[in-house]
N, C-alpha and C positions, 0 to 999 in steps of 0.2 A: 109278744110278737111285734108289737109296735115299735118298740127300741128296736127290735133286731132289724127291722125295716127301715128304719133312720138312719143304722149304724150301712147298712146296706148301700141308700143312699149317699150317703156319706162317703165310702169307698168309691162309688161310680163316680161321682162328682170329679175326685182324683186324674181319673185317667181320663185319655187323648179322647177326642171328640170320636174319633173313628169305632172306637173300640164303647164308651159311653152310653150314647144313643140306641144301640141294641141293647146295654145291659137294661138300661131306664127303662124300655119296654117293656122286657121282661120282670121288672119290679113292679110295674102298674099291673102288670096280667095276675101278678101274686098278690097283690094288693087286692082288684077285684075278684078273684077268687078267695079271699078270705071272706070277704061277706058270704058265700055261699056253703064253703067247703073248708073252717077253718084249718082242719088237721092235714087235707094234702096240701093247704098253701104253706102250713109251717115246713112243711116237708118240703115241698122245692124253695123256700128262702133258707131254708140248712144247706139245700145243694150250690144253689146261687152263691149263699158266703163263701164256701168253700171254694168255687170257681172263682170271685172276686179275690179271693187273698192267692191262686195260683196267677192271674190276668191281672193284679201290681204286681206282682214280682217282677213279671214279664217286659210287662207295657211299660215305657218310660212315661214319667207323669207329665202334666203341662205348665 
């Protein structure tokens, strides 16, 4: 899960500050939820990725 959070990070980094800043959030909140609750954080950073790779398509990068 680690990687997939990195690789995650990674993609936000990518895109416009606008669009960024909410995904980041939402990484930390899945991030903190892994200490608690590993198997729904894996489950919404699967859904995340898959939003990240439709939101670059989208978003032009910086």
């Amino acid at each position: 899960m680690a990687q997939r959070l990195k690789e995650a990070h990674r993609q936000a980094n990518a895109l416009p500050e606008s669009v960024r800043i909410p995904v980041i959030r939402k990484l930390l909140m899945v991030t903190e939820r892994a200490k608690r609750d590993p198997v729904q954080a894996s489950e919404r950073l699967d859904r995340m990725l898959v939003e990240l790779a439709t939101t670059a398509k989208e978003a032009p990068t910086r």
